[in-house]
LUMDRENMI-258178 format. One record per residue (C-alpha): residue in one letter; x, y, z; residue number from 0. Coordinates in nm, 2 decimals, decimal comma, padded with zeros to 4 digits. Layout:
% residues N
+---+--------+--------+--------+-----+
| r |      X |      Y |      Z |   k |
+---+--------+--------+--------+-----+
| a |      X |      Y |      Z | NUM |
...
+---+--------+--------+--------+-----+
***
This chain:
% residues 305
+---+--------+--------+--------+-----+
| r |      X |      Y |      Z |   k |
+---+--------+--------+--------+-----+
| x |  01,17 | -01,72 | -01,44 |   0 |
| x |  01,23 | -01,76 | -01,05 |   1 |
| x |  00,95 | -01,77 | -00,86 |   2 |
| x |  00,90 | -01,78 | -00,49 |   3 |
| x |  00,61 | -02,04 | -00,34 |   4 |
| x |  00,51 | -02,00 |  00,00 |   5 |
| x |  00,50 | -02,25 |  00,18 |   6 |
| x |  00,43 | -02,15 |  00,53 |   7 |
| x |  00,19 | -01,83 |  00,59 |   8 |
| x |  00,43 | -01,50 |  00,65 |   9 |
| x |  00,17 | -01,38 |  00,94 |  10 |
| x |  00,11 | -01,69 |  01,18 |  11 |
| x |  00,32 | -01,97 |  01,01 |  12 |
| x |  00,03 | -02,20 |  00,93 |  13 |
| x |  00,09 | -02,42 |  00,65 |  14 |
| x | -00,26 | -02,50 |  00,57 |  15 |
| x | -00,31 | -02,34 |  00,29 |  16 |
| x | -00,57 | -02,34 | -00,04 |  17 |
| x | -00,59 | -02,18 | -00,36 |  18 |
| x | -00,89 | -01,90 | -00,33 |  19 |
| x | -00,89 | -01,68 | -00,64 |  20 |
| x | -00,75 | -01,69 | -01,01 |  21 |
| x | -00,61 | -01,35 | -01,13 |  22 |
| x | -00,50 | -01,23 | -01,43 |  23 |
| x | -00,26 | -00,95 | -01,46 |  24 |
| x | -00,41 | -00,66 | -01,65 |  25 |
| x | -00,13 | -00,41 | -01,67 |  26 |
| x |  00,18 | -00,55 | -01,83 |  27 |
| x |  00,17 | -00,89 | -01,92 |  28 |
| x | -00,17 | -01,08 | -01,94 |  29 |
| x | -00,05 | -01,37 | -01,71 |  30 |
| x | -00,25 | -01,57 | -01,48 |  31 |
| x | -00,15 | -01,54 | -01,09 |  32 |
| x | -00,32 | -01,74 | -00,84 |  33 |
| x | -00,42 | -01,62 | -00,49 |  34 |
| x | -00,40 | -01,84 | -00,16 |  35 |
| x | -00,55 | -01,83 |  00,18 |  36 |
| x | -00,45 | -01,90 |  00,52 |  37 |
| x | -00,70 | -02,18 |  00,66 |  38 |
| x | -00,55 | -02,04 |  01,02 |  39 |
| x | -00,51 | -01,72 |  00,99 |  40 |
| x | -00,77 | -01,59 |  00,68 |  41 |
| x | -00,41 | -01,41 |  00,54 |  42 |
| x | -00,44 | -01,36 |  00,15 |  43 |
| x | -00,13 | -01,38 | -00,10 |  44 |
| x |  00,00 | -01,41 | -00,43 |  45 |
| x |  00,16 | -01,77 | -00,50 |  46 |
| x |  00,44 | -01,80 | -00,68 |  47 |
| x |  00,50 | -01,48 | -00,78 |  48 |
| x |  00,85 | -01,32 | -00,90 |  49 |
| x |  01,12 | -01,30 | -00,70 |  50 |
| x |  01,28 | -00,91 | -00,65 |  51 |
| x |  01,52 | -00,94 | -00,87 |  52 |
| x |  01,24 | -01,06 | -01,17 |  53 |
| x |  00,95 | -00,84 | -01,10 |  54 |
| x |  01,04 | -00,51 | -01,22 |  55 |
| x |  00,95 | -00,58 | -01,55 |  56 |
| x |  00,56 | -00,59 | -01,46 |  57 |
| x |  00,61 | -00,27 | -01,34 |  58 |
| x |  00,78 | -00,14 | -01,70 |  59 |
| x |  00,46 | -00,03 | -01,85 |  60 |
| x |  00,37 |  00,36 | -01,95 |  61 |
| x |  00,05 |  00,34 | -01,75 |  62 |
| x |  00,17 |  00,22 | -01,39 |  63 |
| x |  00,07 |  00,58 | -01,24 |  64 |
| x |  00,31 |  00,53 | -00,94 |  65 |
| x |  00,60 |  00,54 | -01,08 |  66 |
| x |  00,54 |  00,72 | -01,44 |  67 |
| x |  00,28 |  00,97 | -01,35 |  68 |
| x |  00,12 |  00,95 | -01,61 |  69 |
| x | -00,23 |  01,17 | -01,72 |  70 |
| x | -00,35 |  00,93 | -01,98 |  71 |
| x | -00,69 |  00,84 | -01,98 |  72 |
| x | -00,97 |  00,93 | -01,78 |  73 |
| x | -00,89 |  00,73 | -01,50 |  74 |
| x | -00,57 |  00,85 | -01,45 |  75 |
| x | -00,69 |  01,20 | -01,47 |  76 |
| x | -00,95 |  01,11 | -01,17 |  77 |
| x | -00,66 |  01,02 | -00,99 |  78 |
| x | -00,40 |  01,35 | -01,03 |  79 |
| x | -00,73 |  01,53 | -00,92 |  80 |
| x | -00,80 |  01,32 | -00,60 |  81 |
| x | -00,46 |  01,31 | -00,53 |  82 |
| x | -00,39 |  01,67 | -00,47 |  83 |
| x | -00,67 |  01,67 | -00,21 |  84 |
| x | -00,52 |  01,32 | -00,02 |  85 |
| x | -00,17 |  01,50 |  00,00 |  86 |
| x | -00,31 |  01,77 |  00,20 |  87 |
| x | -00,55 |  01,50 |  00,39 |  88 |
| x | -00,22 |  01,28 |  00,44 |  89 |
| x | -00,04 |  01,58 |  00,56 |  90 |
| x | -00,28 |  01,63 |  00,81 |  91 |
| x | -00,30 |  01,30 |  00,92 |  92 |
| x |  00,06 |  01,26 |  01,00 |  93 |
| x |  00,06 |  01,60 |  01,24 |  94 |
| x | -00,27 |  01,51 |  01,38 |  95 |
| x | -00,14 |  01,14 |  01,49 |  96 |
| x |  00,21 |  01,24 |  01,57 |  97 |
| x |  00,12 |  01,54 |  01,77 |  98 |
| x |  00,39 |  01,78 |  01,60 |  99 |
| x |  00,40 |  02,02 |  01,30 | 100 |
| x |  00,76 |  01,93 |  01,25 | 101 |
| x |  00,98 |  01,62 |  01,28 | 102 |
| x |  01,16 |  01,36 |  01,08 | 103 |
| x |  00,98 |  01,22 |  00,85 | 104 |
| x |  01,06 |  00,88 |  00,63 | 105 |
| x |  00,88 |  00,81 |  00,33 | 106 |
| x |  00,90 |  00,45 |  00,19 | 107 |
| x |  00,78 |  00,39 | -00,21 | 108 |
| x |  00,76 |  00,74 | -00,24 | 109 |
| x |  00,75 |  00,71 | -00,61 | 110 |
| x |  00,71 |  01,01 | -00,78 | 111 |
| x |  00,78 |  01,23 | -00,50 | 112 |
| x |  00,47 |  01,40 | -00,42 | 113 |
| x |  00,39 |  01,30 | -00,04 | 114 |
| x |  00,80 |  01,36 |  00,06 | 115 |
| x |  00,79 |  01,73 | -00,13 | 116 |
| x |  00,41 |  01,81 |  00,06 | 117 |
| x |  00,58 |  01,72 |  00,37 | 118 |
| x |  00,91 |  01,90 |  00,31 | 119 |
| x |  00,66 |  02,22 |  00,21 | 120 |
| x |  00,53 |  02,18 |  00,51 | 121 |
| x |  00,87 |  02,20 |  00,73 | 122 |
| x |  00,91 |  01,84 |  00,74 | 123 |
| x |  01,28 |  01,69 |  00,77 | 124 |
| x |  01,24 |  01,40 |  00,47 | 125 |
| x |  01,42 |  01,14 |  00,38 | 126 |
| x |  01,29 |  00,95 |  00,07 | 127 |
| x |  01,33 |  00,59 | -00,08 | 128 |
| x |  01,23 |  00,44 | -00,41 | 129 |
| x |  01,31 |  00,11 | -00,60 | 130 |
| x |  01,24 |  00,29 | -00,95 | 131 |
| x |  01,53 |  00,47 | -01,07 | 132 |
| x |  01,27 |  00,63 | -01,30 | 133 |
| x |  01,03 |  00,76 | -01,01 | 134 |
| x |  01,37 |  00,90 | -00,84 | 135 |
| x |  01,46 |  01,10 | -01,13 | 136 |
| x |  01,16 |  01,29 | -01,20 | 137 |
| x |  01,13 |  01,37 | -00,80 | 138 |
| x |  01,47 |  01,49 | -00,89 | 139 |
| x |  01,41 |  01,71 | -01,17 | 140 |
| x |  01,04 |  01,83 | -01,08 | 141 |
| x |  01,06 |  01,85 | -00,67 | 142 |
| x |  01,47 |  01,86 | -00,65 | 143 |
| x |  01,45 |  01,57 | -00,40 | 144 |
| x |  01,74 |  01,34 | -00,36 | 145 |
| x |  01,55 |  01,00 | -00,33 | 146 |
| x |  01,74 |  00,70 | -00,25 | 147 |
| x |  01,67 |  00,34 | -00,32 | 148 |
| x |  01,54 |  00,09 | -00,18 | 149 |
| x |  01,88 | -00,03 | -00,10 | 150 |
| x |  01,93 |  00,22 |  00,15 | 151 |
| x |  01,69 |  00,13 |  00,39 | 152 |
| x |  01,90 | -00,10 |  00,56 | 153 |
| x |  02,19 |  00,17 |  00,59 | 154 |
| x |  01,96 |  00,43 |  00,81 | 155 |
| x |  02,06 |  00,48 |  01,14 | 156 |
| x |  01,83 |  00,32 |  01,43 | 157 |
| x |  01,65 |  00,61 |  01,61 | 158 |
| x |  01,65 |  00,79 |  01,33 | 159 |
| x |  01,26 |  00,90 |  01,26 | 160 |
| x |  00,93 |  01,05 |  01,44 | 161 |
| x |  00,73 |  00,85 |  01,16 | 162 |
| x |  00,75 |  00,62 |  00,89 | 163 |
| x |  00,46 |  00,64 |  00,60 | 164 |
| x |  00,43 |  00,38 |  00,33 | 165 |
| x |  00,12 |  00,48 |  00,11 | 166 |
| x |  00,04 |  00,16 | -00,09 | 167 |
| x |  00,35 |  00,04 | -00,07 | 168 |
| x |  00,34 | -00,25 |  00,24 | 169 |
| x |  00,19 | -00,51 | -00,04 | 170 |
| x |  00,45 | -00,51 | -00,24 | 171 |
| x |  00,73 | -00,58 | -00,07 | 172 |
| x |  00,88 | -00,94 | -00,05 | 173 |
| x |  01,08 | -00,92 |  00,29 | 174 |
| x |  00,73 | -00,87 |  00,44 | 175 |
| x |  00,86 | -00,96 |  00,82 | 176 |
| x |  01,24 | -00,83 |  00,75 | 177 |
| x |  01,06 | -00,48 |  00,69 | 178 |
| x |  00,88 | -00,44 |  00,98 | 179 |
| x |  01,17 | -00,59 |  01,21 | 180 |
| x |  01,36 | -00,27 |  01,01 | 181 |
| x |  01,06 | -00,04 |  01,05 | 182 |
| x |  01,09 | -00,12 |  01,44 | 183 |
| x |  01,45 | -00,02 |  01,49 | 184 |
| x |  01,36 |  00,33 |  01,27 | 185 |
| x |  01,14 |  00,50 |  01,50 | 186 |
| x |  01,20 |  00,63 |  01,80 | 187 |
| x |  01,04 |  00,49 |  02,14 | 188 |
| x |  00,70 |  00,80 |  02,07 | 189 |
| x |  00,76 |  00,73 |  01,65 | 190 |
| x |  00,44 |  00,65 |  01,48 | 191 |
| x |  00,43 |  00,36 |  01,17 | 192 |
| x |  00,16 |  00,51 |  00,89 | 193 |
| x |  00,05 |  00,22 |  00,67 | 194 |
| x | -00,19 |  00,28 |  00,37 | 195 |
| x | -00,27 | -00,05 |  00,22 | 196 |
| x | -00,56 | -00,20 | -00,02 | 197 |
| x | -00,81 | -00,39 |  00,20 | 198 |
| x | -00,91 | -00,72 |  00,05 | 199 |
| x | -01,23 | -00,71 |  00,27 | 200 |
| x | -01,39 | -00,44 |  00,15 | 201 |
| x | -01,71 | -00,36 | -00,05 | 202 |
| x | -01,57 | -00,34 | -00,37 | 203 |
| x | -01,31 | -00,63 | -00,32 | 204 |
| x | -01,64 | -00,88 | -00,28 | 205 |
| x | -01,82 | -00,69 | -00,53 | 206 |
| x | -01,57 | -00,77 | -00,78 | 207 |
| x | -01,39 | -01,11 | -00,68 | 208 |
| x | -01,07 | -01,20 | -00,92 | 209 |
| x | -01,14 | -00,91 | -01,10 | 210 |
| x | -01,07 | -00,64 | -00,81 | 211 |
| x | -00,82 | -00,46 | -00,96 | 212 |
| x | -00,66 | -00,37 | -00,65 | 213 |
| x | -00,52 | -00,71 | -00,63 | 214 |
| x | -00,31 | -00,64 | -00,91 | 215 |
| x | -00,09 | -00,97 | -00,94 | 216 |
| x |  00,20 | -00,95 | -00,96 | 217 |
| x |  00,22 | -00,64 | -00,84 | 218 |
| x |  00,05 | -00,70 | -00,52 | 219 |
| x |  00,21 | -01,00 | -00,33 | 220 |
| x |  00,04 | -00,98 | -00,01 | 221 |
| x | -00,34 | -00,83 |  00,06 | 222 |
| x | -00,47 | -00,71 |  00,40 | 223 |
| x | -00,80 | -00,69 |  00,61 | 224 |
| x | -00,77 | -00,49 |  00,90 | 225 |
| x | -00,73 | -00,81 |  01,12 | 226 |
| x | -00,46 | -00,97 |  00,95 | 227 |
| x | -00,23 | -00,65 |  00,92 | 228 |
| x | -00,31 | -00,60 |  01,30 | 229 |
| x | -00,16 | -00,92 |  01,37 | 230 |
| x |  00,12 | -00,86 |  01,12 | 231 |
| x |  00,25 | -00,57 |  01,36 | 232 |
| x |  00,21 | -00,68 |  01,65 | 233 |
| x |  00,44 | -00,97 |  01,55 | 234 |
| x |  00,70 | -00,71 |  01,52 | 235 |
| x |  00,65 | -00,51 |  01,85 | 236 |
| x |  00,37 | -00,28 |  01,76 | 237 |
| x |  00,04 | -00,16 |  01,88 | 238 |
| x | -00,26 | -00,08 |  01,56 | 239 |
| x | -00,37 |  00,26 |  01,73 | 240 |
| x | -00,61 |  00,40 |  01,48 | 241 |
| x | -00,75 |  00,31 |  01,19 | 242 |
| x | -00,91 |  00,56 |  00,86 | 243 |
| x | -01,09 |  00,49 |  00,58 | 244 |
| x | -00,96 |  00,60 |  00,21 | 245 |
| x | -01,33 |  00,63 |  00,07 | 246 |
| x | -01,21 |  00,80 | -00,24 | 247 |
| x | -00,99 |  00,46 | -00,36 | 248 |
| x | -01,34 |  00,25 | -00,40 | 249 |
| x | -01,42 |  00,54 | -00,71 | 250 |
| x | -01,08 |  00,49 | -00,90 | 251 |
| x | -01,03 |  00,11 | -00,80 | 252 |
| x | -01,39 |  00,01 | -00,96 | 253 |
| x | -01,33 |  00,21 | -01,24 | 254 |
| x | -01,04 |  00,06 | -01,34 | 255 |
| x | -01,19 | -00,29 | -01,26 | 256 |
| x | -01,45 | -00,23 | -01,50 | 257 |
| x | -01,26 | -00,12 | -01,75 | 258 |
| x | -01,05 | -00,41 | -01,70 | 259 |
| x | -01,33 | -00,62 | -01,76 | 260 |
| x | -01,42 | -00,47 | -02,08 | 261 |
| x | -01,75 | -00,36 | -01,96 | 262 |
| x | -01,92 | -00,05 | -02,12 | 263 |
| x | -01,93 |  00,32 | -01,99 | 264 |
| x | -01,65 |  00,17 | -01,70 | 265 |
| x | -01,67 |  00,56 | -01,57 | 266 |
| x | -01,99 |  00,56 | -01,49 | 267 |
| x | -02,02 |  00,20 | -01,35 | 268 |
| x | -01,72 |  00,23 | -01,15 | 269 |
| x | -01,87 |  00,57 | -01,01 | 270 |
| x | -02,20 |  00,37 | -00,90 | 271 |
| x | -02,00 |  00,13 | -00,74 | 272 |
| x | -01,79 |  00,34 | -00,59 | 273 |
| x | -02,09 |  00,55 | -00,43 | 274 |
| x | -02,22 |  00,22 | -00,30 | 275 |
| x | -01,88 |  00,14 | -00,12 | 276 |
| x | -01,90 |  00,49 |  00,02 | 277 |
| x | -02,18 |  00,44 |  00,21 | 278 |
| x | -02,09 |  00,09 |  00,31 | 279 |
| x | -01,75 |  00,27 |  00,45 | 280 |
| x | -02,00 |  00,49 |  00,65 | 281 |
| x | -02,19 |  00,24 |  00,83 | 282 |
| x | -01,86 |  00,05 |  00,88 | 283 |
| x | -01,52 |  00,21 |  00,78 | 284 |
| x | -01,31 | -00,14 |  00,83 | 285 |
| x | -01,52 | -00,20 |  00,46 | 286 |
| x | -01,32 |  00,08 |  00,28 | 287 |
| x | -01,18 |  00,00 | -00,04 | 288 |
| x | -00,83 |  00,09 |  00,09 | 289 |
| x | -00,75 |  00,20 |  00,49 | 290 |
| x | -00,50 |  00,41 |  00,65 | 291 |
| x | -00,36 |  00,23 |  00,96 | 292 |
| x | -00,17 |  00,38 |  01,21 | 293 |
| x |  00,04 |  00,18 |  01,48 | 294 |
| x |  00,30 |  00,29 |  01,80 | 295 |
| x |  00,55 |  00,11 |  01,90 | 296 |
| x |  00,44 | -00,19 |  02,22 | 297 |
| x |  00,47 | -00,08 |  02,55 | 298 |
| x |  00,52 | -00,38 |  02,83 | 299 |
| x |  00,21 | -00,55 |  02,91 | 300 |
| x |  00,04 | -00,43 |  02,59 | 301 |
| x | -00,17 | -00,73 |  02,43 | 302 |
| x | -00,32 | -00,78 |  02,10 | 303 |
| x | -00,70 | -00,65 |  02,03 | 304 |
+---+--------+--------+--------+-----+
***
């Protein structure tokens, strides 16, 4: 199998780097992944993981919610429930920061479909793209979307979009600095960047360690704290504006962690934790299992936070 080491970090270039955590991937294959760290910058990734073409068969499992939408299990149950309630929440969001009911919307990783047909309800022009041919056919057949692959991205015309959303998608992608450059030319001067993405800072995430099973190697190649994805846009011309907490994540995320470690009554254990990281997300919302981040394009003489 190819894999791709890193050799210099993808956020400030350092090359001092050092092996932090050891994780083991629970979904697909039982392989061991190991994490490194920054020394410069505190940015986290997953060494030598797959390369693009490889990967796809860690995603070709029935349980991999994102792209199967699957109601197995209890934990997947919690999540269909929460997620009607973040669609309309996410809806929200996007008029609230974007100051418009209507626009042009592009949703990145939209697996299933969900988020591009709440939008499109909503009198959204959408324009949706997804790597699983899988995920594109059931938006087809259940939401009558026409979702195009990832392919496509670089074919979209420059201008083109009022926002850009990637729920829980930023981390997986492998061009991580080719994206944003492409993200940049998308949106218009006023567009607004929405980025949902596992924050490796979190309660939960130090709770847990190499267990957290929001690291989800391979899956996951690169994981965020609010600083280090602040310095990741404004790399490519953009301004972190606002930042939200996604309190509910903490309840499904420590569920599955303890279920992934085997531990008894994982429901109820990963509900305690997940109560504890809510009120830790109170006091300070930047320790949110997983935060929303918003970010506008720079304007001359803007300066990093």
């Amino acid at each position: 199998m190819n894999k791709l080491t890193i050799k210099a970090c993808p956020i400030c270039g350092g090359t001092h780097l050092e092996r932090t955590l050891t994780c083991i991937d629970h979904y697909a294959s039982g392989e061991v992944f190991h994490l490194c760290r920054c020394r410069e910058c505190g940015f986290i990734f997953t060494q030598d993981f797959p390369v693009e073409t490889e990967i796809g068969r860690y995603y070709e499992t029935p349980d991999y919610i994102s792209h199967s939408d699957t109601k197995k299990g209890v934990m997947n149950s919690v999540y269909h429930l929460v997620r009607s309630y973040m669609l309309k929440r996410k809806a929200r969001l996007v008029m609230h920061e974007t100051r418009r009911k209507t626009g042009r919307l592009l949703d990145i990783g939209t697996g299933t479909g969900y988020f591009a047909d709440t939008m499109k309800r909503y009198g959204w022009q959408v324009e949706a793209i997804e790597k699983s041919a899988g995920a594109r056919l059931f938006a087809k057949e259940h939401f009558g979307l026409t979702v195009k692959p990832d392919t496509a991205l670089k074919e979209l015309a420059p201008d083109s979009f009022d926002v850009i959303t990637l729920w829980h998608v930023m981390e997986h992608l492998e061009a991580l600095n080719e994206t944003w450059e492409i993200l940049n030319s998308l949106l218009t001067d006023k567009g607004v960047l929405i980025v949902a993405v596992p924050n490796c800072s979190s309660y939960d995430a130090k709770k847990y360690g190499a267990y957290w099973a929001a690291y989800d190697v391979p899956r996951h190649l690169w994981h965020f704290t609010p600083d280090t994805i602040n310095q990741l846009g404004f790399n490519h011309g953009f301004i972190l504006t606002e930042c939200h907490p996604m309190p509910f994540d903490a309840f499904y995320v420590s569920m599955l962690t303890e279920k992934n470690m085997h531990r008894s009554c994982p429901f109820v254990r990963g509900m305690i934790t997940g109560t504890l990281a809510w009120f830790h997300a109170l006091v300070k919302k930047e320790r949110s299992s997983s935060m929303i981040y918003v970010f506008r394009k720079k304007k001359s003489g803007n300066t990093i936070e």
